[in-house]
Structures are given as structure tokens and as C-alpha cells.
MMTF fields as JSON, N, C-alpha, C and O atoms, coordinates in Angstrom:
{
  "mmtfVersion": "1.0.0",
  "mmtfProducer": "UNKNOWN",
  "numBonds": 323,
  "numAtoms": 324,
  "numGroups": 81,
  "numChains": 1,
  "numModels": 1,
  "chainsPerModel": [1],
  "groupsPerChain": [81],
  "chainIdList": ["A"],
  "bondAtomList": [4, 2, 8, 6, 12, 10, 16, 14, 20, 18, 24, 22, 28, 26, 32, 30, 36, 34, 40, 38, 44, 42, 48, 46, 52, 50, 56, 54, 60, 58, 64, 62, 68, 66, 72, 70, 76, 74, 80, 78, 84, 82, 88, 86, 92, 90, 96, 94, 100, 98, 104, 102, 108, 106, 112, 110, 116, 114, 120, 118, 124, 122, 128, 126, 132, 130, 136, 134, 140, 138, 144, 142, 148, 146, 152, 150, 156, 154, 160, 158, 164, 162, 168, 166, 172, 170, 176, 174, 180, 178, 184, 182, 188, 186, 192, 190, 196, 194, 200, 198, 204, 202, 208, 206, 212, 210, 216, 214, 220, 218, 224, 222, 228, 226, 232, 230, 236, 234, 240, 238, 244, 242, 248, 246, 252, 250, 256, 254, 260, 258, 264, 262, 268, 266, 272, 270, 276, 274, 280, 278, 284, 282, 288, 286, 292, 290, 296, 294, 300, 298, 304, 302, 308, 306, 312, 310, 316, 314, 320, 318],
  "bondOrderList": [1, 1, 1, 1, 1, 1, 1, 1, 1, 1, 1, 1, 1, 1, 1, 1, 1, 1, 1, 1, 1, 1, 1, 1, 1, 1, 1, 1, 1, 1, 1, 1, 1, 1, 1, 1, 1, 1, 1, 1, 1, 1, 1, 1, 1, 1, 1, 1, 1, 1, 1, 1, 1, 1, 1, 1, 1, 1, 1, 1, 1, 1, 1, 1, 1, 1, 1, 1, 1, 1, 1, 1, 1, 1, 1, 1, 1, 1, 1, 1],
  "groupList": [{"groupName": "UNK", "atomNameList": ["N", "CA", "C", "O"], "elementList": ["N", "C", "C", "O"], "formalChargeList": [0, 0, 0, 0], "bondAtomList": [1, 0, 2, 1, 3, 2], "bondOrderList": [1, 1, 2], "singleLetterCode": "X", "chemCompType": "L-PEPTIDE LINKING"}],
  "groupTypeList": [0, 0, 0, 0, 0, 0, 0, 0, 0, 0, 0, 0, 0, 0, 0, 0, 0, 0, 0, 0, 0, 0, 0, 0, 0, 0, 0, 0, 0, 0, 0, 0, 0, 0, 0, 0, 0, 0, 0, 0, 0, 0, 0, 0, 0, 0, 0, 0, 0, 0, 0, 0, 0, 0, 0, 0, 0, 0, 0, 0, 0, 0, 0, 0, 0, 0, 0, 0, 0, 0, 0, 0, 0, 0, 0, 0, 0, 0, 0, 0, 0],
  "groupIdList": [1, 2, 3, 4, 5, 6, 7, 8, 9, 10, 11, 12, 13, 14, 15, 16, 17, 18, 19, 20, 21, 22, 23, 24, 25, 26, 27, 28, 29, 30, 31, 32, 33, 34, 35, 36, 37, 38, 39, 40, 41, 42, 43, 44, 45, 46, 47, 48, 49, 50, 51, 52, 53, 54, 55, 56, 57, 58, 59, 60, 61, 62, 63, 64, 65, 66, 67, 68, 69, 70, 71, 72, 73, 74, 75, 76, 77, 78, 79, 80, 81],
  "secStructList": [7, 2, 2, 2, 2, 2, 2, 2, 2, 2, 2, 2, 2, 2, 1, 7, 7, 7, 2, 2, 2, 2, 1, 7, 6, 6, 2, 2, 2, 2, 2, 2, 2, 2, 2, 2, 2, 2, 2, 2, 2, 2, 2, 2, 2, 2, 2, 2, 2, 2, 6, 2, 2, 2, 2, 2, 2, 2, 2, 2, 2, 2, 6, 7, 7, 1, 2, 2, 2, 2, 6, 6, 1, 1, 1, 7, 1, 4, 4, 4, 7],
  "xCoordList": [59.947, 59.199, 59.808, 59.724, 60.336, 60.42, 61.695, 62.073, 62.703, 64.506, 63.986, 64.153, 63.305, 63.302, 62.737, 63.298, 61.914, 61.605, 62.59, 62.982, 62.938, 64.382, 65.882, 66.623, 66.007, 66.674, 66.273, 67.157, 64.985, 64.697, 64.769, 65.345, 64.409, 64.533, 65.934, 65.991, 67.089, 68.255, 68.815, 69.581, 68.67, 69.091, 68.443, 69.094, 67.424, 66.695, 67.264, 67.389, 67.725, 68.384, 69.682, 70.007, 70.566, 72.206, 71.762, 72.286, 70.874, 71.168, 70.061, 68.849, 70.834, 69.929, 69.254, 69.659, 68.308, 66.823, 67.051, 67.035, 67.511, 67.34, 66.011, 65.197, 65.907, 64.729, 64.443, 63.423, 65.474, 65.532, 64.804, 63.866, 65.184, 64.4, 62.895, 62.185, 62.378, 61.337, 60.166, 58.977, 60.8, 59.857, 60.657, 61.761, 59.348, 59.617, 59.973, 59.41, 61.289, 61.844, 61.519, 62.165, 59.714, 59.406, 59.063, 58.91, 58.821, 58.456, 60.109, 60.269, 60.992, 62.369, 62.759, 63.61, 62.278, 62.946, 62.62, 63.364, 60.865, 60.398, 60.922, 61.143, 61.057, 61.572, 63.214, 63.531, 64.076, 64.751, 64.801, 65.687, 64.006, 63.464, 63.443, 64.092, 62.341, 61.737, 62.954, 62.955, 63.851, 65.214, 65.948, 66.597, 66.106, 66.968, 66.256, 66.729, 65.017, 64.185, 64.204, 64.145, 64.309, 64.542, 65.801, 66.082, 66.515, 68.305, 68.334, 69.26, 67.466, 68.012, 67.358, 68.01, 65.788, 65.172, 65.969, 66.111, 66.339, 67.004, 68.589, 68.625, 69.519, 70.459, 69.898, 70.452, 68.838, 68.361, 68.272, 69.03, 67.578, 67.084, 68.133, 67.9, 69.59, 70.407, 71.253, 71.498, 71.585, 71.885, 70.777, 71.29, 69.627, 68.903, 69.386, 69.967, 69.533, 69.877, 71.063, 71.282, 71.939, 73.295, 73.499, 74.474, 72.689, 72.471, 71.534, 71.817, 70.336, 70.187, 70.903, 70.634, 72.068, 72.717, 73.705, 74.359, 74.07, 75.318, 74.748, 75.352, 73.474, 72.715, 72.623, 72.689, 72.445, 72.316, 73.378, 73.44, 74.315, 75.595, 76.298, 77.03, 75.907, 76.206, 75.521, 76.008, 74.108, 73.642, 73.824, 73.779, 74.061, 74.917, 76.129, 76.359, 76.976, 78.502, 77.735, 78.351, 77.057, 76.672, 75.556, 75.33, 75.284, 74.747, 75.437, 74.648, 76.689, 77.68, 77.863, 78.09, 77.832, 77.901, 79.744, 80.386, 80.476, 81.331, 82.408, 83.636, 81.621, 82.664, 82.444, 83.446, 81.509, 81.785, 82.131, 81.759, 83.004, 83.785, 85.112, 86.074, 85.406, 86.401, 86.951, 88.016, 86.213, 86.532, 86.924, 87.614, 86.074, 86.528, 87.668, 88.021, 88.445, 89.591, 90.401, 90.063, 91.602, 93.205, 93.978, 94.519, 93.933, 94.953, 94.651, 93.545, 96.085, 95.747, 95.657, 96.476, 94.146, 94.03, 94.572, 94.469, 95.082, 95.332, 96.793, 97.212, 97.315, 98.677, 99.002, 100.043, 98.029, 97.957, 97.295, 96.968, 96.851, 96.47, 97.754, 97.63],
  "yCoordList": [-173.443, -173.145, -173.864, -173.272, -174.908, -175.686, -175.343, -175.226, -175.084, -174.721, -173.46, -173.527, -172.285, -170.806, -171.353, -170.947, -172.027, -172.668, -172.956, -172.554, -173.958, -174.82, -173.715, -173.737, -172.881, -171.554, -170.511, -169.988, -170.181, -169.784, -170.362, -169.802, -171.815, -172.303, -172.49, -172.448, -172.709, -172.982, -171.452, -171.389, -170.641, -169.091, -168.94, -168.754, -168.963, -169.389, -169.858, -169.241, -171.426, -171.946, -171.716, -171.941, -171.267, -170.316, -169.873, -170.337, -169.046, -167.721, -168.234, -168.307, -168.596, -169.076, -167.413, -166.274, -167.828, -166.837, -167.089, -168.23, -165.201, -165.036, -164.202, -163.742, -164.085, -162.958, -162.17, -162.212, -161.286, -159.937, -160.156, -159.416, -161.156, -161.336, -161.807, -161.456, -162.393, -162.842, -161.724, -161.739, -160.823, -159.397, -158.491, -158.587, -157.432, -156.144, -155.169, -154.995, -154.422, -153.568, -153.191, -153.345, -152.293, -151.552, -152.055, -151.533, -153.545, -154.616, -154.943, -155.13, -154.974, -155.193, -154.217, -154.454, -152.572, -151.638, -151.412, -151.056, -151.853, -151.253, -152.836, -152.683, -154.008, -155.141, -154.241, -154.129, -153.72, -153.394, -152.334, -152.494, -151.309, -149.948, -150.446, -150.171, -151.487, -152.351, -153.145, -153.119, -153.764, -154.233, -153.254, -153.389, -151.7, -150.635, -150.259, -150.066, -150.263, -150.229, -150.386, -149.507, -151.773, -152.817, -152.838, -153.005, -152.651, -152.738, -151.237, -151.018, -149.955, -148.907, -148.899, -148.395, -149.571, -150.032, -150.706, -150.288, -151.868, -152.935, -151.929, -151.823, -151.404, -150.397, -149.252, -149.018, -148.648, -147.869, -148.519, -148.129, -149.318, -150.285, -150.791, -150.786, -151.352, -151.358, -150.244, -150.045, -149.694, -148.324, -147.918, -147.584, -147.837, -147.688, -148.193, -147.523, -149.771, -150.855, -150.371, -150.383, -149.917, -150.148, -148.758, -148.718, -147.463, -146.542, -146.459, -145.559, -147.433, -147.901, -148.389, -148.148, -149.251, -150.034, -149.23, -149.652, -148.449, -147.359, -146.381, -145.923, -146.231, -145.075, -145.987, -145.573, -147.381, -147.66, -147.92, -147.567, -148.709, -148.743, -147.294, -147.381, -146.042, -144.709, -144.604, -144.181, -145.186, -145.01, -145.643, -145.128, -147.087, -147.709, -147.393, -147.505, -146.938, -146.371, -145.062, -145.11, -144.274, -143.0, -143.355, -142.696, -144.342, -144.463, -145.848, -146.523, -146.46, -147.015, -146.528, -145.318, -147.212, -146.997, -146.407, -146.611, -145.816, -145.851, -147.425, -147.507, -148.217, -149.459, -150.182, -150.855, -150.257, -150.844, -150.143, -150.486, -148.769, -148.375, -148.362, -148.23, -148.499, -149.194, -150.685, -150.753, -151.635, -152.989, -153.361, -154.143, -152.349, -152.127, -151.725, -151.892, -151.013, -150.083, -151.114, -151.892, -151.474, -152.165, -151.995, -152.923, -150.647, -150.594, -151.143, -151.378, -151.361, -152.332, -151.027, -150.145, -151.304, -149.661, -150.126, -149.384, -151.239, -151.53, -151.164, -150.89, -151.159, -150.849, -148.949, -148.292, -148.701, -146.653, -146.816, -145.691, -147.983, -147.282, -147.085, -146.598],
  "zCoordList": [-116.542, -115.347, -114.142, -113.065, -114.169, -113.093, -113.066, -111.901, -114.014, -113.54, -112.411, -111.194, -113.168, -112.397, -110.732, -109.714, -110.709, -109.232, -108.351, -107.255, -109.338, -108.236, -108.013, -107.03, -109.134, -108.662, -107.612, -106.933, -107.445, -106.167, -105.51, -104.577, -105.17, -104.101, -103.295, -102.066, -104.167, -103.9, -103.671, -102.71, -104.114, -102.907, -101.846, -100.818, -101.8, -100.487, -99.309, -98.251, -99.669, -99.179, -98.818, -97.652, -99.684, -99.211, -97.881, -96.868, -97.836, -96.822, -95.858, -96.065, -94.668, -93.839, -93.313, -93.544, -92.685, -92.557, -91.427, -90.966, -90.267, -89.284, -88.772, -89.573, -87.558, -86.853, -87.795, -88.484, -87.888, -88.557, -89.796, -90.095, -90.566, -91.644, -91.479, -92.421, -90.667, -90.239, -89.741, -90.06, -88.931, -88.274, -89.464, -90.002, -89.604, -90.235, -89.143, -88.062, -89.781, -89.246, -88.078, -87.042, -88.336, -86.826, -85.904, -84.799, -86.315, -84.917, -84.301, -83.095, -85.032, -84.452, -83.857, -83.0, -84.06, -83.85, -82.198, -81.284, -82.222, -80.971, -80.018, -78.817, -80.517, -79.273, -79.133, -77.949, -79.952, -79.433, -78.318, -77.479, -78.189, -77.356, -76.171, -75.162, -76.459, -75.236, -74.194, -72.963, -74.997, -74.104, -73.779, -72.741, -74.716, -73.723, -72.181, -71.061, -72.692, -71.653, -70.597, -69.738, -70.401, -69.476, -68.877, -67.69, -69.829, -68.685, -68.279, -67.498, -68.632, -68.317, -66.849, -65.934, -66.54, -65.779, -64.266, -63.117, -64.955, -64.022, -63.425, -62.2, -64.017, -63.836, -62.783, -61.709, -63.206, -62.08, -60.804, -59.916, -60.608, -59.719, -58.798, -57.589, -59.386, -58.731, -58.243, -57.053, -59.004, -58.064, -57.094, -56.026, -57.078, -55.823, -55.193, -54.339, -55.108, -53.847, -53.428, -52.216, -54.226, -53.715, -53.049, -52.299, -53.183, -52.654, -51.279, -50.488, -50.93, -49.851, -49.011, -47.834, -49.343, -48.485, -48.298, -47.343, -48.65, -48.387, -47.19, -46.22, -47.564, -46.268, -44.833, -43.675, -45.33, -43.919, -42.924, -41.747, -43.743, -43.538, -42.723, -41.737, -43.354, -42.753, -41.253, -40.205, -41.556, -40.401, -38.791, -37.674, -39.324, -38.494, -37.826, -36.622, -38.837, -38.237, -37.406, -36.341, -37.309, -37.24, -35.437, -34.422, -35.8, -34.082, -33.646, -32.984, -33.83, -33.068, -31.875, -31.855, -30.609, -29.455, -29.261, -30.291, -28.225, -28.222, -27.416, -27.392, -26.991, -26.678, -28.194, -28.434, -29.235, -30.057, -30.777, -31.899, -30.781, -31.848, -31.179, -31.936, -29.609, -29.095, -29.777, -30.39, -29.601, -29.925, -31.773, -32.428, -31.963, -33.548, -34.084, -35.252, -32.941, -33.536, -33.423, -32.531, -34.166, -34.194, -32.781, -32.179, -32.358, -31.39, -30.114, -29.628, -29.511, -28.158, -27.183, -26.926, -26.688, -25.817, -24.372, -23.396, -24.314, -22.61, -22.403, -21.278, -23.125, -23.595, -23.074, -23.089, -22.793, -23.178, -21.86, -21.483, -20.737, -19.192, -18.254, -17.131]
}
């Protein structure tokens, strides 16, 4: 009785015991769902932002006055009076 004990106990012991072993499957399955979830979430979210800031950015260039799209340009315009 007591060898068969101490033999379970010592496989036991080999294999250390992760999460996975700890939760059953469908509780692992749905925390996993739950994290696609979330980054498919957070991914949207930034492409919003980065799709906001592109519109405004457009909008800006798009009602630029013409002396500040003068001063913006490279070329020396005094050069051409």
C-alpha cells in the first residue's frame, strides 16, 4: 500500500503541473476566445486612431492657407522675382 502511494506521488512530481492542467479544456478554450477577442478589439481601435489622424492631417493640408504652403515649399521663391 504505501510503495503504490509513494509511486504516485513521485510521477506526480516528474511532470510539473501547468494552467492547462489545472482548468478543464472549455474554461481554457473560452479564456482563449476571450484574448482573440481583445487583440482583435484593441487592433480595430488602432486602426481607427490611425485612420483619424490621417483625415485630419488631410484636412489640414486641404485648408492650408496659400503663404503657408509658400513657406513650406524648398524652393527659394525670391530667386524667380
Amino acid at each position: 500500500m504505501k510503495n503504490k502511494r509513494k509511486q504516485v506521488k513521485n510521477d506526480k512530481q516528474d511532470k510539473p503541473v501547468t494552467l492547462g492542467d489545472l482548468l478543464n479544456e472549455q474554461l481554457a478554450k473560452q479564456l482563449k476566445d476571450v484574448k482573440h477577442e481583445l487583440k482583435t478589439k484593441e487592433e480595430e481601435k488602432l486602426k481607427a486612431e490611425e485612420e483619424k489622424r490621417k483625415e485630419e492631417k488631410r484636412l489640414r493640408e486641404k485648408n492650408k492657407s496659400f503663404e503657408e504652403l509658400l513657406n513650406e515649399n524648398p524652393l527659394n521663391w525670391k530667386e524667380y522675382k
